[in-house]
MMTF fields as JSON, N, C-alpha, C and O atoms, coordinates in Angstrom:
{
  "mmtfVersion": "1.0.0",
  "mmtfProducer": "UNKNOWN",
  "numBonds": 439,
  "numAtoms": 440,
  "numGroups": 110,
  "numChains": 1,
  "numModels": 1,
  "chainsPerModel": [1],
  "groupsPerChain": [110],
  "chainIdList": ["A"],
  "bondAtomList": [4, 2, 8, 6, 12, 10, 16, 14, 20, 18, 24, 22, 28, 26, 32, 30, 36, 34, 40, 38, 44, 42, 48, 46, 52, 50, 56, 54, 60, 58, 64, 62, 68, 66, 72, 70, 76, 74, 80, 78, 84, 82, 88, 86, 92, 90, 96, 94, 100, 98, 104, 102, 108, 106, 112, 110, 116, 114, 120, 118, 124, 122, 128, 126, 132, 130, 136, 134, 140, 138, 144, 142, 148, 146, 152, 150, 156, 154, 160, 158, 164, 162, 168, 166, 172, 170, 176, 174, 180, 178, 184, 182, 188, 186, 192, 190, 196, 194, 200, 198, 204, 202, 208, 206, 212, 210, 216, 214, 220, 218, 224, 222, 228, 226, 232, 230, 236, 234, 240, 238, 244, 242, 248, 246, 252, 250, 256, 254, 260, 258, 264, 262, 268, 266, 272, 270, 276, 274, 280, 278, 284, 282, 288, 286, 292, 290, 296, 294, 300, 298, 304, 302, 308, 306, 312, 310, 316, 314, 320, 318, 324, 322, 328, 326, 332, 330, 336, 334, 340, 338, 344, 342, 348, 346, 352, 350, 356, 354, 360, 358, 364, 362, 368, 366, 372, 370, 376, 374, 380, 378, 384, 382, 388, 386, 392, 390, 396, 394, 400, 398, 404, 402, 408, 406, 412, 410, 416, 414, 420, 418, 424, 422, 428, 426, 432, 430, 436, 434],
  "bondOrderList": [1, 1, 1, 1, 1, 1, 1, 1, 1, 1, 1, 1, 1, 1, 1, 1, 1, 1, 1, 1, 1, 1, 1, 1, 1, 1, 1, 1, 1, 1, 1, 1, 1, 1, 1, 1, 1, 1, 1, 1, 1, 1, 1, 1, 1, 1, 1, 1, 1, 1, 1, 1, 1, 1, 1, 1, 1, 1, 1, 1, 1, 1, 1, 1, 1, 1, 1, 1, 1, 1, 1, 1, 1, 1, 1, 1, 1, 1, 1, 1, 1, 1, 1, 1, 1, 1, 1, 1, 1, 1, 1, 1, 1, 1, 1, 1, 1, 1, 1, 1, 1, 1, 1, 1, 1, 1, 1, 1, 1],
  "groupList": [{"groupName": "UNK", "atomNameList": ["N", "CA", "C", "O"], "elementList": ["N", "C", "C", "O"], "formalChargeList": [0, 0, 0, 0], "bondAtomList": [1, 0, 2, 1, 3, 2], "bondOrderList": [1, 1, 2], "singleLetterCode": "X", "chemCompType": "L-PEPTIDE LINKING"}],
  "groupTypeList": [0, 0, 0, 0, 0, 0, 0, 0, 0, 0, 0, 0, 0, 0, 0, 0, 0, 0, 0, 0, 0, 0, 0, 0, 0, 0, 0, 0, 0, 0, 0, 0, 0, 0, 0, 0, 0, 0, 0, 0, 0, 0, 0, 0, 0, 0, 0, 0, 0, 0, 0, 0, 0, 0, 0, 0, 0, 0, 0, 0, 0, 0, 0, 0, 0, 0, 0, 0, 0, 0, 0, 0, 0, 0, 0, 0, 0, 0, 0, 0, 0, 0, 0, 0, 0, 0, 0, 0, 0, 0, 0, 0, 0, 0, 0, 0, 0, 0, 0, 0, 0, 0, 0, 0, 0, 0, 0, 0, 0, 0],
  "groupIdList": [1, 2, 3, 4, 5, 6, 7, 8, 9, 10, 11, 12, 13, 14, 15, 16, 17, 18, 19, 20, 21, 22, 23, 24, 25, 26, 27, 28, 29, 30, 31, 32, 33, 34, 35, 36, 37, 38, 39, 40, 41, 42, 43, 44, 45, 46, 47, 48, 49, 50, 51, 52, 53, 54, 55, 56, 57, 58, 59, 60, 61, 62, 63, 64, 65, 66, 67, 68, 69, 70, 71, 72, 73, 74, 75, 76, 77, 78, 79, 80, 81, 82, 83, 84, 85, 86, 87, 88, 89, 90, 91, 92, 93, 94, 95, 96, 97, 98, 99, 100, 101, 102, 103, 104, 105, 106, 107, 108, 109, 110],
  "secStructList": [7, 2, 2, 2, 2, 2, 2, 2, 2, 2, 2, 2, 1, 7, 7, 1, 3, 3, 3, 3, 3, 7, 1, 7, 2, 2, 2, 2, 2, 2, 2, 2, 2, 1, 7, 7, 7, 1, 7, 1, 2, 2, 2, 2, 2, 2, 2, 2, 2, 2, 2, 2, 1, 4, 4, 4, 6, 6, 7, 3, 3, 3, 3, 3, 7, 7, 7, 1, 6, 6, 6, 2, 2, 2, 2, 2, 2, 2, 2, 2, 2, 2, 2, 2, 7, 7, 7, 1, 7, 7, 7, 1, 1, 7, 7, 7, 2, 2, 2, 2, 2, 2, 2, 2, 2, 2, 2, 6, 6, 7],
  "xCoordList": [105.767, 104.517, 104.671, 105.766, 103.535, 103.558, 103.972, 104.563, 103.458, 103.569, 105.098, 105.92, 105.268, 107.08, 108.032, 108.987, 107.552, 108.231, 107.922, 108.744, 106.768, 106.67, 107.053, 107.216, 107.59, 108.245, 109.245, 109.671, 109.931, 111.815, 111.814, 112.691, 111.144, 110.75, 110.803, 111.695, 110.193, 110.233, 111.186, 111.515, 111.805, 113.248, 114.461, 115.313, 114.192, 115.345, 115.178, 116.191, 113.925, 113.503, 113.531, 113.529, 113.57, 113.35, 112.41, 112.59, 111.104, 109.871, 109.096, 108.848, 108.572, 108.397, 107.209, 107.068, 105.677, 104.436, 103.86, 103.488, 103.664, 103.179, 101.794, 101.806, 100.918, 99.458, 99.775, 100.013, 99.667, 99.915, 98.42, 97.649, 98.012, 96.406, 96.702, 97.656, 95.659, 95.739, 94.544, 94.013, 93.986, 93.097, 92.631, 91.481, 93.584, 93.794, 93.509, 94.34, 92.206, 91.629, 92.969, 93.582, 93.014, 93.899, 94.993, 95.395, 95.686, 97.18, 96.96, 97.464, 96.297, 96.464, 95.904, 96.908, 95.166, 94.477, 95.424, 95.581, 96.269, 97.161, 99.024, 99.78, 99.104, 99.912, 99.729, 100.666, 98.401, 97.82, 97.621, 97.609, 97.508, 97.292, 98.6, 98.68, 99.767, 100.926, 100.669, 101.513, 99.431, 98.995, 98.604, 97.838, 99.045, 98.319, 97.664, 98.075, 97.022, 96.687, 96.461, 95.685, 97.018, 96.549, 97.325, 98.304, 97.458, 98.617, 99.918, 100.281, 100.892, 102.113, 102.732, 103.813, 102.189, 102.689, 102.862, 103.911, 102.311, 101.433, 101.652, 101.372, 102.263, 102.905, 104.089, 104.685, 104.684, 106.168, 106.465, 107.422, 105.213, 105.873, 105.565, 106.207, 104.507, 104.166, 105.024, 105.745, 105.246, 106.21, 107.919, 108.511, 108.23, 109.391, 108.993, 109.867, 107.766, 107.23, 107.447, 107.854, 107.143, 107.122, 108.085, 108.071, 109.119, 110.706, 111.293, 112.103, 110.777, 111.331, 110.472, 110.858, 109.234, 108.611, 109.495, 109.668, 109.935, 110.37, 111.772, 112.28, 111.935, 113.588, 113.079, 113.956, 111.791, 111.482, 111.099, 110.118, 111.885, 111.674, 111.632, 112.522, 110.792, 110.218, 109.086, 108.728, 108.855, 108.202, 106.616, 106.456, 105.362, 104.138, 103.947, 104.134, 103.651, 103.391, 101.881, 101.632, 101.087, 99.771, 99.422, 99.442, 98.921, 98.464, 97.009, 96.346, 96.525, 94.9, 94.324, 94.808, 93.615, 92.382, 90.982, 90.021, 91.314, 90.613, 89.579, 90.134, 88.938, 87.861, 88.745, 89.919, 88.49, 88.76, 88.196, 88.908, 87.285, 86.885, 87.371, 87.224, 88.306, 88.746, 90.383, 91.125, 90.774, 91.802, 92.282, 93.513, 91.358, 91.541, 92.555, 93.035, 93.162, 94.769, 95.42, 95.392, 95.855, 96.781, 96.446, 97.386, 95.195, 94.923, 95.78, 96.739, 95.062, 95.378, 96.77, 97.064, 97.765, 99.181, 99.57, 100.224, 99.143, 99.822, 99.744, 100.662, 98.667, 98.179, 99.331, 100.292, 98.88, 100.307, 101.747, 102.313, 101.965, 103.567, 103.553, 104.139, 102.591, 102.681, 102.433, 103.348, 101.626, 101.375, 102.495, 102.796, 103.684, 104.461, 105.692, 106.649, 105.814, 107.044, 107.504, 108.047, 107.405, 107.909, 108.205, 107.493, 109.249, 109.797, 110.422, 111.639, 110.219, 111.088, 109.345, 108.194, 110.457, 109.493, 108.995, 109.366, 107.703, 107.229, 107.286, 106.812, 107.463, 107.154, 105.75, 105.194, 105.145, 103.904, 103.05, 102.157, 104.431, 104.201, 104.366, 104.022, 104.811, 104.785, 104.268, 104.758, 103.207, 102.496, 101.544, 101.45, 100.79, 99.965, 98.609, 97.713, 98.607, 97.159, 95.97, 95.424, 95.412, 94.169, 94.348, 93.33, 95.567, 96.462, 95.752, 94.736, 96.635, 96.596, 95.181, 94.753, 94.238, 92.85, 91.935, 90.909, 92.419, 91.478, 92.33, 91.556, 93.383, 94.306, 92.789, 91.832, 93.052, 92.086, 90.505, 89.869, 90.128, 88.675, 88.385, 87.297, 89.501, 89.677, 89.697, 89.205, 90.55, 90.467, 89.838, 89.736, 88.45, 87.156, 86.471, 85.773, 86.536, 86.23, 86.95, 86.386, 87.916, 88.948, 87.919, 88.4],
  "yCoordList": [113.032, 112.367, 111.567, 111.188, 111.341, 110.504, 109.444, 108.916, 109.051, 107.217, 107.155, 106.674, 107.593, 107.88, 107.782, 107.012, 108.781, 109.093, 107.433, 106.939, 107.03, 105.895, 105.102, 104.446, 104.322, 103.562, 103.431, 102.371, 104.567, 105.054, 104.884, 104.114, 105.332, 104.667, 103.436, 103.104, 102.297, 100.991, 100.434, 99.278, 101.065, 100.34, 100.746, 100.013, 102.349, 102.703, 102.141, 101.958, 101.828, 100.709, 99.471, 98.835, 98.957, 97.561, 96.92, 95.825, 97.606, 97.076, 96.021, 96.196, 94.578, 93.67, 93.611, 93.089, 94.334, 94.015, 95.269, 95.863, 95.959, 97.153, 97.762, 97.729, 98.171, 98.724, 100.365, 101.087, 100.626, 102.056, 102.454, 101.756, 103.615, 104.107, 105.294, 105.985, 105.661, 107.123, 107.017, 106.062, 108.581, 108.948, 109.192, 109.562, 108.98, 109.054, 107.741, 106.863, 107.68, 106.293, 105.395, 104.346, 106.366, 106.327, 105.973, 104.909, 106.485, 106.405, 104.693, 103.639, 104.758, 103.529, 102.564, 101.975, 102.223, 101.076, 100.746, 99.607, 101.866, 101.474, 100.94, 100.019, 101.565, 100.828, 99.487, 98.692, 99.191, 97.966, 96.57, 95.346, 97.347, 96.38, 96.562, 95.621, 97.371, 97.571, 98.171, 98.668, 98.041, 98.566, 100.482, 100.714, 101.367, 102.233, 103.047, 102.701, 103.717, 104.974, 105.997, 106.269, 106.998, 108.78, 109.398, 108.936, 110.56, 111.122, 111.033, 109.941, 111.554, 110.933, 111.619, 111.151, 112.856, 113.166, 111.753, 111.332, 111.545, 110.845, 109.68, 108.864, 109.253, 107.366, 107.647, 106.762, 108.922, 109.045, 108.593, 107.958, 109.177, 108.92, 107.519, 106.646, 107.49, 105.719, 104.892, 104.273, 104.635, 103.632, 104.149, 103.225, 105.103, 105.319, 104.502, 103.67, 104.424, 103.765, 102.196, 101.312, 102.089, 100.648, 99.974, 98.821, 100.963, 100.357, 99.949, 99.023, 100.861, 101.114, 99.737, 99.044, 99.614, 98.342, 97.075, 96.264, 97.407, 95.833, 95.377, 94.275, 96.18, 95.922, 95.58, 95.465, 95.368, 94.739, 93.403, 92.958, 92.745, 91.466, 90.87, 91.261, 90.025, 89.082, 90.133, 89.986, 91.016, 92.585, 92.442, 92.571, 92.05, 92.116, 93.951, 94.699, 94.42, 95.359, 95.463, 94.946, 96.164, 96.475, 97.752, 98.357, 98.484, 99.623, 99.538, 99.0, 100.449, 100.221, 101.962, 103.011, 101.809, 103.132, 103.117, 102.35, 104.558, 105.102, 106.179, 106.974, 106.354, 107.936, 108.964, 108.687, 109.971, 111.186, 111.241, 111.472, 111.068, 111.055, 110.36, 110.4, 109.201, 108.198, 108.603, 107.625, 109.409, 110.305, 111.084, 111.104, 112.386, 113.508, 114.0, 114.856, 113.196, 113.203, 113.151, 114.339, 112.775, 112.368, 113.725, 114.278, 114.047, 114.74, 116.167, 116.695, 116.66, 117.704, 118.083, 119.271, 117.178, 117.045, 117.264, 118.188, 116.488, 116.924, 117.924, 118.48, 118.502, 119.974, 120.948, 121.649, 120.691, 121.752, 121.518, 122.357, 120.515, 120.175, 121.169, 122.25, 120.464, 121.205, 122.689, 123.335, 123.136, 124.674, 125.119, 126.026, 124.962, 125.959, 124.672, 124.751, 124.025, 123.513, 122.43, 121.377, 122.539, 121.773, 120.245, 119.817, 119.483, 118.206, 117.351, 117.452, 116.72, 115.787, 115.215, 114.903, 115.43, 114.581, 115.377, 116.529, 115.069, 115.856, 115.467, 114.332, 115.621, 115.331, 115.855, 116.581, 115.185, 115.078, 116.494, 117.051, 116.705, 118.521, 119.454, 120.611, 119.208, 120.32, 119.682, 119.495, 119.464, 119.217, 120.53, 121.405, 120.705, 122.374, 122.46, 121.62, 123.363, 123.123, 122.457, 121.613, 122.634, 121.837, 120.349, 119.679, 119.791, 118.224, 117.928, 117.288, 118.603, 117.878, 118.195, 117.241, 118.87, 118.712, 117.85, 117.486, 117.407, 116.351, 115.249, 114.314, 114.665, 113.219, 113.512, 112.753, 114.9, 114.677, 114.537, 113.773, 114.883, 114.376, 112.692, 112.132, 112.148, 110.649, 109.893, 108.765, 110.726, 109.429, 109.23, 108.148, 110.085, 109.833, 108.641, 108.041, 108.232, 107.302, 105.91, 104.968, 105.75, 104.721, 103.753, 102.839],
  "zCoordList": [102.825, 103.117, 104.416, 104.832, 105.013, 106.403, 106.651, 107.593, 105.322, 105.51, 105.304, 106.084, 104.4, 103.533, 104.881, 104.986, 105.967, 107.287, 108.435, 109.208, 108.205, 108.744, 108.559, 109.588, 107.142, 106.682, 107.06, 107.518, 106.958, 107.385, 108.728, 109.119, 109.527, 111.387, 111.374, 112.155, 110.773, 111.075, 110.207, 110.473, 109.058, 109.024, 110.129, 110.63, 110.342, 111.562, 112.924, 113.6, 113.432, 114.669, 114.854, 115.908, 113.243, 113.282, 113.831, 114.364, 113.765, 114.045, 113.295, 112.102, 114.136, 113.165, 112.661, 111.556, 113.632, 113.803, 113.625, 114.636, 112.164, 112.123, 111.337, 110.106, 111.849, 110.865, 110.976, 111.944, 109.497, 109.063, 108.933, 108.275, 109.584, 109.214, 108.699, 109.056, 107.588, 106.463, 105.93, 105.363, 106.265, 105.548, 104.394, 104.157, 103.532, 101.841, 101.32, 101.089, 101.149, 100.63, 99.47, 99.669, 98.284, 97.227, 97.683, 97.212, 98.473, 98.591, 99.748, 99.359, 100.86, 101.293, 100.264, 99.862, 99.81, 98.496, 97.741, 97.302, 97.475, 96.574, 97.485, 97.176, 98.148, 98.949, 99.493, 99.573, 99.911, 100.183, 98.996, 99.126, 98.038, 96.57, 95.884, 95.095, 95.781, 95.308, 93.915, 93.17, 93.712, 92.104, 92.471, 93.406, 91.871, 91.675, 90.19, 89.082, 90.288, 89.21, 89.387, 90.303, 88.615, 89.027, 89.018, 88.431, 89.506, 89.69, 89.268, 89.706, 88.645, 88.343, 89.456, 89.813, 90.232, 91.837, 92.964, 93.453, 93.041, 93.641, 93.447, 94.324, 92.136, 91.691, 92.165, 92.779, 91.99, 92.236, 93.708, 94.15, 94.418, 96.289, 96.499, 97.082, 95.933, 96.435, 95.656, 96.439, 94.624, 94.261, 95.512, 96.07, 95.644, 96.542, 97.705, 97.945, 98.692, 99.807, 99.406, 100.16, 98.283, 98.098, 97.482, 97.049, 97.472, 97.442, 98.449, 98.504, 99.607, 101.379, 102.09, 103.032, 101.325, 101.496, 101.872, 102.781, 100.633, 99.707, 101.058, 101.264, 101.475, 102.444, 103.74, 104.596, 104.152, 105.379, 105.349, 105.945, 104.641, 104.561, 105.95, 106.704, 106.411, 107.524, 108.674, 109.842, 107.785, 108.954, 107.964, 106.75, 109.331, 108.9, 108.598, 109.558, 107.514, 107.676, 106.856, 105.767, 107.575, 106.792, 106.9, 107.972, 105.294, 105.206, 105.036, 104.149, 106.502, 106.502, 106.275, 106.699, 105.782, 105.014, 106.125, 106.076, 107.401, 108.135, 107.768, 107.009, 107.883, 108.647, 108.584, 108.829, 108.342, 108.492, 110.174, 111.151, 110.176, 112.025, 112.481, 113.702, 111.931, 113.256, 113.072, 112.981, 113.033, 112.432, 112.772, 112.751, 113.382, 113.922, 113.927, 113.184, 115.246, 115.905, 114.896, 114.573, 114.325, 113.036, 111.776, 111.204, 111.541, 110.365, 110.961, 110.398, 112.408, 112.673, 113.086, 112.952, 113.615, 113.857, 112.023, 111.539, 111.529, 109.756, 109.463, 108.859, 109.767, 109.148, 109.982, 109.665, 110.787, 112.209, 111.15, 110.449, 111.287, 110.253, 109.159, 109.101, 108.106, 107.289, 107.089, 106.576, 107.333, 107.92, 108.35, 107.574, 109.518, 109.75, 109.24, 110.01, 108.626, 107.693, 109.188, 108.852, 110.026, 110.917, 110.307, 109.399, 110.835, 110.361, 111.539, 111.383, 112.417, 113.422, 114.194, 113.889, 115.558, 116.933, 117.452, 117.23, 118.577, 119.116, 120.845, 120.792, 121.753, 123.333, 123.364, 122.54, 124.818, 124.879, 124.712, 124.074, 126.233, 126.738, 125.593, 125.834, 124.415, 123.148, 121.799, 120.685, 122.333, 121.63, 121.256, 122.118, 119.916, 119.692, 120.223, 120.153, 120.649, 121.513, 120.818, 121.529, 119.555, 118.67, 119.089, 119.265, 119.26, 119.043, 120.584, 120.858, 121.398, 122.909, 122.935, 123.584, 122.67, 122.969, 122.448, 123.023, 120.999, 120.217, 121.043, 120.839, 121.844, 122.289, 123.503, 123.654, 124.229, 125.358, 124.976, 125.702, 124.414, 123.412, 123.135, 123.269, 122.77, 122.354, 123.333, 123.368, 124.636, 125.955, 126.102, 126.681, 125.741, 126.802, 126.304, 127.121, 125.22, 124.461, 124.511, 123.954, 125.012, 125.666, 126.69, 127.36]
}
């Protein structure tokens, strides 16, 4: 999961000042409130996030619940991942073409 991967970034960076955005109403609400329900898929990853939580002691971290439209970038880079299994980093220049065209779609709006 994304956030799962984001978490593990700001303990391996040591980042102190961080807002996580996700389109999964459910999964951020409940990361945000520490309470969840549903899924026992789905309790399993988030309670793991909110173990990885618990070890950033003195680190603002907030999980905020976006748009699917204010998103794009993010929805469609996941989908690319997941679709061909891909797992790491990306550079700008290899980035998949749908991606670098919705980043260039968004500047315009900057």
């Amino acid at each position: 999961m994304a956030v799962r991967m984001a978490v593990l970034k700001v303990l391996e960076e040591k980042y102190y000042h961080i807002v996580i955005e996700g389109d999964a109403k459910f999964v951020m609400d409940s990361l945000s409130t520490s309470f969840h329900r549903g899924s026992w898929e789905a309790a399993r990853i988030i309670e793991d996030i909110l173990q990885l939580v618990k070890v950033l002691q003195g680190t603002s971290l907030i999980f905020q619940w976006t748009t699917r439209n204010s998103n794009v970038v993010a929805h469609l880079l996941a989908k690319w991942a997941f679709c061909s299994g891909f797992n790491g980093s990306l550079m700008n220049g290899t980035l998949p073409g749908k991606v670098a065209k919705a980043i260039e779609s968004e500047k315009a709006y900057l």
